[in-house]
C-alpha positions as CSV (number, residue, x, y, z in Angstrom):
1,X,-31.5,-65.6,-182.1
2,X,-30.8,-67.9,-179.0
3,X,-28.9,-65.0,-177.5
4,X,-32.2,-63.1,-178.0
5,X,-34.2,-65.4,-176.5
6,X,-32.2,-66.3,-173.4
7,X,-32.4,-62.5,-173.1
8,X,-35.9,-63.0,-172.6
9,X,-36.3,-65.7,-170.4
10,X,-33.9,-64.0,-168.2
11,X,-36.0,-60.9,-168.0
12,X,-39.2,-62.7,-167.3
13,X,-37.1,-65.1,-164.5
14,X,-36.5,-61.8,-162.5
15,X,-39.7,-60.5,-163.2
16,X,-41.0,-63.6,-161.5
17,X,-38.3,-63.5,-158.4
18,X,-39.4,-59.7,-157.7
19,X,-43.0,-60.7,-157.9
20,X,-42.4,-63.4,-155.2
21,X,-40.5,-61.0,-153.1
22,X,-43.5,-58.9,-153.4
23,X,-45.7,-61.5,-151.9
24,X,-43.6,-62.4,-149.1
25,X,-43.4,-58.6,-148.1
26,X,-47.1,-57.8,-147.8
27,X,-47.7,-60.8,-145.0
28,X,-45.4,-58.8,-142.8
29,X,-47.5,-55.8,-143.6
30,X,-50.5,-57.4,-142.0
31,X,-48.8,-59.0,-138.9
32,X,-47.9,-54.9,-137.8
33,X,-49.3,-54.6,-134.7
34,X,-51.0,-51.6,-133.0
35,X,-49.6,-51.3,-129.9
36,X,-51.9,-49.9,-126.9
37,X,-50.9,-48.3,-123.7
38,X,-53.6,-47.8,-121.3
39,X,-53.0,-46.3,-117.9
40,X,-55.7,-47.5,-115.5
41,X,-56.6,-46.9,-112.2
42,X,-54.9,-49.1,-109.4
43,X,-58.1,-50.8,-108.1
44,X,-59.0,-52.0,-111.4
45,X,-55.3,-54.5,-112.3
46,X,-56.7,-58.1,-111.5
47,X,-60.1,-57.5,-113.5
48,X,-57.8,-55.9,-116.4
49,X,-55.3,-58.9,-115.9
50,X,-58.1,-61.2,-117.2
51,X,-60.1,-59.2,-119.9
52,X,-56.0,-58.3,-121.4
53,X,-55.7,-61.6,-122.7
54,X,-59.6,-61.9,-123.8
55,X,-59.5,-58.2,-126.1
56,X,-56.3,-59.4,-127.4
57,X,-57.7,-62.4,-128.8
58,X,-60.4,-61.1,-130.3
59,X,-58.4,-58.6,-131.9
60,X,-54.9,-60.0,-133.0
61,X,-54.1,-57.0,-134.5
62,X,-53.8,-55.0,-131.4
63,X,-51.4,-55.2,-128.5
64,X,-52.5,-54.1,-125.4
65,X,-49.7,-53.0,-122.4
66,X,-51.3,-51.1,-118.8
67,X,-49.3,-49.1,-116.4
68,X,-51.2,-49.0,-113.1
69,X,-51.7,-45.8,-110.8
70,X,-53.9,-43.2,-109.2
71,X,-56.2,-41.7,-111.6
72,X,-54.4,-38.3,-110.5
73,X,-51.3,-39.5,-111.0
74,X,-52.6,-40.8,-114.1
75,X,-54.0,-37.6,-115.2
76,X,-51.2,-35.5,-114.5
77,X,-49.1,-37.8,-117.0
78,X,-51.6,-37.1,-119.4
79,X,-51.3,-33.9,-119.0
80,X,-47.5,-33.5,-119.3
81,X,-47.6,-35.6,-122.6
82,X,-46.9,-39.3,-121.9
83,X,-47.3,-41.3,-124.4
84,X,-50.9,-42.7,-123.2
85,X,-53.1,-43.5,-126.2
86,X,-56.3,-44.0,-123.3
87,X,-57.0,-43.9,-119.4
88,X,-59.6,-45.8,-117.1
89,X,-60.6,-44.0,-114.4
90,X,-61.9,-43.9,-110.8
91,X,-62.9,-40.8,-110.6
92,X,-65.1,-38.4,-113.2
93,X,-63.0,-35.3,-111.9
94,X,-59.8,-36.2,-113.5
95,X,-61.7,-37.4,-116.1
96,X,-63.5,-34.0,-116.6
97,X,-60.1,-32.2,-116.0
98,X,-58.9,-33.5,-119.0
99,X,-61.6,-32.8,-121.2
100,X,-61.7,-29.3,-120.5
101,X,-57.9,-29.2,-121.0
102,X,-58.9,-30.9,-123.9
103,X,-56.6,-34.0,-123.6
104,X,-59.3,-36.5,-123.7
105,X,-62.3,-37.0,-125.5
106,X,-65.0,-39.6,-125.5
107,X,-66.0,-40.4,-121.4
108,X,-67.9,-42.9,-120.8
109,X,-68.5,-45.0,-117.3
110,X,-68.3,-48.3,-117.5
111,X,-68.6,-49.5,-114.0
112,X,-69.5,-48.1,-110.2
113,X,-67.5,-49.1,-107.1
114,X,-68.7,-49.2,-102.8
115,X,-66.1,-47.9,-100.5
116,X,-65.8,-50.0,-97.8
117,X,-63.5,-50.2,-93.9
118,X,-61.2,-52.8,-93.6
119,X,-58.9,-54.3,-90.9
120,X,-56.4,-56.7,-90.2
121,X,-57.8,-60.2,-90.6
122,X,-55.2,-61.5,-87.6
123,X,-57.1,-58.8,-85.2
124,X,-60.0,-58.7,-82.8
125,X,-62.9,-57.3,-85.2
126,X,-64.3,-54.1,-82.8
127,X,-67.8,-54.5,-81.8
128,X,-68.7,-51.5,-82.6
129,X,-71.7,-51.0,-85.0
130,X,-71.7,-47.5,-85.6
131,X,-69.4,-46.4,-88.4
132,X,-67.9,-42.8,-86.3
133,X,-67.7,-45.0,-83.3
134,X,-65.3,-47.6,-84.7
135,X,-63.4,-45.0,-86.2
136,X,-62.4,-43.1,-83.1
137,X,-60.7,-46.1,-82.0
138,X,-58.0,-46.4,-84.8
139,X,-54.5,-45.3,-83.5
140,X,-53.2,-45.7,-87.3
141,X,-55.4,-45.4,-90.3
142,X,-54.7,-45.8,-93.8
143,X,-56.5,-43.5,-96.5
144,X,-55.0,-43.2,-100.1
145,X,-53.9,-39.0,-99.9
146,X,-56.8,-37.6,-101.4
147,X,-54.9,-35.0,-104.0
148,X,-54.3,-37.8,-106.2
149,X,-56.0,-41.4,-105.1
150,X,-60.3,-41.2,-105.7
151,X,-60.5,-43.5,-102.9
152,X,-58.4,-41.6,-100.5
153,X,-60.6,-38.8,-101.7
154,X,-63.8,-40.4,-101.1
155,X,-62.6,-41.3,-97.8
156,X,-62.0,-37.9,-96.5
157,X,-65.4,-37.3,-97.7
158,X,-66.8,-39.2,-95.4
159,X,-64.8,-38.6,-92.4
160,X,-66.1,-35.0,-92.9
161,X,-69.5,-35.7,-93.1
162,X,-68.8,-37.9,-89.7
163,X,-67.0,-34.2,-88.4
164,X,-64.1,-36.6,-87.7
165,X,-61.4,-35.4,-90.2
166,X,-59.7,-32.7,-88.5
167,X,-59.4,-35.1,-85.7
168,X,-58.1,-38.1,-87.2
169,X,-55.6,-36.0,-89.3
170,X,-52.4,-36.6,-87.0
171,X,-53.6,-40.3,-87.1
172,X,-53.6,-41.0,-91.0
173,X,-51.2,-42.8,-92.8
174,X,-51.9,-41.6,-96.6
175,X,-50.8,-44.1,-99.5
176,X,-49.9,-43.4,-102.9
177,X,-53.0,-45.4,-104.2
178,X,-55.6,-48.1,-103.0
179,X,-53.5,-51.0,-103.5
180,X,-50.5,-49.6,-100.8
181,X,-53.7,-49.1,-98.3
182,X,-54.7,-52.5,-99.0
183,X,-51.0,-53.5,-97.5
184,X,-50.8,-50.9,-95.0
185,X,-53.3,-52.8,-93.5
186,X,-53.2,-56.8,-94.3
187,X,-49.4,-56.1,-92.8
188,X,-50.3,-54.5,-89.6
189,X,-49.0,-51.1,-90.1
190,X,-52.4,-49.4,-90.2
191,X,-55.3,-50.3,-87.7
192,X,-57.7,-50.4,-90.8
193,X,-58.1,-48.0,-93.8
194,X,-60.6,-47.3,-97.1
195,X,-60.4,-49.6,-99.9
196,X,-63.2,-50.2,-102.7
197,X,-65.0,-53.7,-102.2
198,X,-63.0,-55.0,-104.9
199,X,-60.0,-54.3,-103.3
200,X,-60.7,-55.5,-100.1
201,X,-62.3,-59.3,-102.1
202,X,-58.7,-60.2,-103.3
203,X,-56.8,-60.4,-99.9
204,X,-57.6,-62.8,-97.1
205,X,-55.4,-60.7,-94.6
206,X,-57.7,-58.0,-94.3
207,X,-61.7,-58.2,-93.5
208,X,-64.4,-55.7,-94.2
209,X,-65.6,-54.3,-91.2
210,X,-68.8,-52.5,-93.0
211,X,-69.4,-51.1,-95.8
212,X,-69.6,-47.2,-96.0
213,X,-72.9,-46.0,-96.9
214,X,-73.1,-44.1,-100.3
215,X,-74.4,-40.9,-99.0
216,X,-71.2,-40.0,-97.1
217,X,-69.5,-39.4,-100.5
218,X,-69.7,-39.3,-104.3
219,X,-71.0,-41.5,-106.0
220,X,-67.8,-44.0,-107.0
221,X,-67.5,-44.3,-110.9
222,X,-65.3,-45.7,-113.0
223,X,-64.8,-43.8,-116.3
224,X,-63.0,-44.4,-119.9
225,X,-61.5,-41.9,-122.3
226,X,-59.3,-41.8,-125.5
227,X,-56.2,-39.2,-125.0
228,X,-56.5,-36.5,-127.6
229,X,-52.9,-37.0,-129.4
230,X,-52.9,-40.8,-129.9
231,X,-51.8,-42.0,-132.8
232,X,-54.0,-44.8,-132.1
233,X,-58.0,-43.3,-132.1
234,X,-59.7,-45.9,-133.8
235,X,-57.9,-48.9,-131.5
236,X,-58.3,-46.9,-128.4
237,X,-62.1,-46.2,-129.0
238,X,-62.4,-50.0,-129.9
239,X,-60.5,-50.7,-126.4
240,X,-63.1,-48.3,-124.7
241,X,-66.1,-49.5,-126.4
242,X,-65.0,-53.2,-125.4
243,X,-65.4,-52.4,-121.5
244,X,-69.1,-51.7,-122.0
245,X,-69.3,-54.9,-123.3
246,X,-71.1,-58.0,-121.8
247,X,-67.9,-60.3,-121.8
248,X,-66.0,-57.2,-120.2
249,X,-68.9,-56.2,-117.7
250,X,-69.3,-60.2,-116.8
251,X,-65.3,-60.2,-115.6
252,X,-65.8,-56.3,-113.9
253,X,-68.4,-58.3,-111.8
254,X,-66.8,-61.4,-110.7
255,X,-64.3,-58.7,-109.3
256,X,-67.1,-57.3,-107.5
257,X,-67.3,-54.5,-109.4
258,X,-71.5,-53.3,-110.4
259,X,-71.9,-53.3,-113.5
260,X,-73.0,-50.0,-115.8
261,X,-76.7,-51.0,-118.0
């Protein structure tokens, strides 16, 4: 009879211990997190650098890690399959390229950019108020290459409507994205270059020498969108949706970035 019962009490002792074990399992089901990786244009790193931190908190459950690049460049690692889960964009072309490939889905602008000429804060600023004026006296100029950098693109834009691009060709100095113009020119190599506003507010070795009016180019956008083959949708849409918000669209605009109502 003791045998018996001892027989008993050990079965409902391990039933117990597995039960436990059970509990302490789940927990580490929760803590999983969804890890993110967004690839976002170049221009956009120190407004991302603060709302990071912000999204994360508000959603524990998601880890968020950027890779920084061209939007062309960023497109064609879309689509050649890396492992992306969603992209922000300076430029609605890419962005439409990979919708009609059918690598991204859900577009949406979130904020606008101005294009603006900068040089070398240690320099003589030029008096010279007309926009094709000043630039016929650059011996180097710095311009993101426009096959893959939306500002580099935007830029050629306007020296063509100025009828200067053909002659300022063998003068250009093309960068692989907005940022490498920025340094081009706060180190001296370039004479001055195209940056956005937003690029040119975060260095104080570089000054804006006038802004570029709008009509010499496209209009500069900045655009979200979910990669197709994440394994990710729902956190990447959540991501996306987050940059239309107010907390996100407050940060966009201390970078000097407008804002999208």
């Amino acid at each position: 009879m003791k045998l018996k019962n001892l027989g008993v009490f050990l079965a409902i002792f391990l039933l117990v211990i597995l039960a436990a074990c059970g509990n302490e399992a789940s927990p580490s089901k929760k803590e999983t997190k969804t890890d993110l990786h967004i690839s976002a244009a170049a221009s956009l790193k120190d407004a991302i650098d603060v709302i990071k931190p912000l999204y994360e908190k508000a959603h524990p459950g998601t880890k968020l890690t950027f890779d920084f690049a061209g939007s062309g460049q960023i497109r064609e690692r879309v689509e050649s399959g890396a492992p992306i889960d969603g992209v922000l964009f300076a430029s609605e072309s890419d962005m439409d390229k990979l919708i009609q490939a059918k690598k991204a889905t859900d577009k949406a602008e979130f904020a606008q950019n101005t294009l603006v000429l900068i040089e070398p804060a240690s320099k003589k600023a030029r008096n010279r108020k007309d926009l094709s004026n000043k630039l016929e006296t650059y011996q180097k100029f710095a311009l993101g290459n426009p096959e893959s950098v939306p500002a580099g693109q935007y830029g050629k834009e306007t020296l063509e409507k100025l009828n200067l691009y053909n002659d300022m060709k063998d003068k250009l100095v093309l960068a692989s994205d907005v940022r490498q113009v920025l340094s081009y020119v706060a180190s001296g190599n370039a004479d001055a270059g195209f940056v956005y506003k937003t690029d040119a507010l975060i260095s104080n070795k570089v000054r804006v020498a006038q802004a570029v009016p709008d009509s010499l180019h496209a209009p500069i956008g900045y655009y979200s969108g979910v990669v197709s083959d994440t394994e990710h949708q729902q956190a990447a849409e959540s991501f996306m949706a987050f940059m239309r918000h107010q907390k996100a669209q407050k940060i966009l605009e201390r970078y000097g970035f407008k804002s999208v109502k």
